[in-house]
N, C-alpha and C positions, 0 to 999 in steps of 0.2 A: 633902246638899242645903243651900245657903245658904238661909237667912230674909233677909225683907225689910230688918231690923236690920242685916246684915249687907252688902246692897248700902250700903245710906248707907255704910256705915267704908270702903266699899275704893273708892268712886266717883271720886273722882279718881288713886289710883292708875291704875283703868280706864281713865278717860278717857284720862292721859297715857301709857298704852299699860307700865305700867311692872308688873304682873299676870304673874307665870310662866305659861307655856301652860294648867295644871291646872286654878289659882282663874280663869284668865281662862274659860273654858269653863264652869264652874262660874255664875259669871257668866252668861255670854251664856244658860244653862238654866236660870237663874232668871228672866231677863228674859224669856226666851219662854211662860211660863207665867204672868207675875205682871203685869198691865197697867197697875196700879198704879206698880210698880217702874222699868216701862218710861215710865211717864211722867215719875217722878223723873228715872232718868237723860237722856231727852231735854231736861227744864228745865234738869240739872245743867251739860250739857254746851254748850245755847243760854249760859246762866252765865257761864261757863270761857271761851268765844267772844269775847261782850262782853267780859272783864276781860282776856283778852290782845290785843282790839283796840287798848284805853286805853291800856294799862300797859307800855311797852315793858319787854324783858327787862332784869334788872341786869344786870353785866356778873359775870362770875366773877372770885373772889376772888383768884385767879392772875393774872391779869390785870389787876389792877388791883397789884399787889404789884410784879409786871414791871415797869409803867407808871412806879411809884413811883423803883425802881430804877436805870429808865435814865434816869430825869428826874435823878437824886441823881448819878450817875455823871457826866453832860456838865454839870453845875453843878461840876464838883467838878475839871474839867478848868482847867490856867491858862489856854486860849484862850478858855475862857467868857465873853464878854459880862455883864457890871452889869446886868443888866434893871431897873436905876432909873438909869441912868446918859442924860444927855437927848442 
């Protein structure tokens, strides 16, 4: 059985659903008995709500390396355009 110690460390993996079947059930059986815990995670995840309202996602790191890429690739072409050229 998880202690309450134990929700705090795994709460956002919970939230973002990322909990093997096992700890995740282990979970949800602590929260049904602990209303304390149950209150953490309800604040935890109102939290988590607001800051991915704000915060739009980065973009991944692959994707931004692509970006990089094909940007380097068509500069690098001779029909490329000066882009300081008036």
């Amino acid at each position: 059985m998880l202690k309450c110690r134990d929700i705090t460390l795994v709460a956002s993996d919970y939230v973002d659903g990322r909990l093997r079947w096992r700890k995740r059930l282990a979970v949800v059986a602590h929260l049904v008995i602990c209303p304390h815990c149950r209150r953490f995670m309800a604040n935890f995840r109102a939290v988590v709500t607001v800051i991915r309202g704000h915060c739009p996602p980065q973009p991944d790191t692959r994707q931004i390396e692509t970006f990089k890429r094909t940007v380097d690739e068509a500069l690098e072409k001779p029909d490329a355009q000066d882009l300081n050229d008036d």
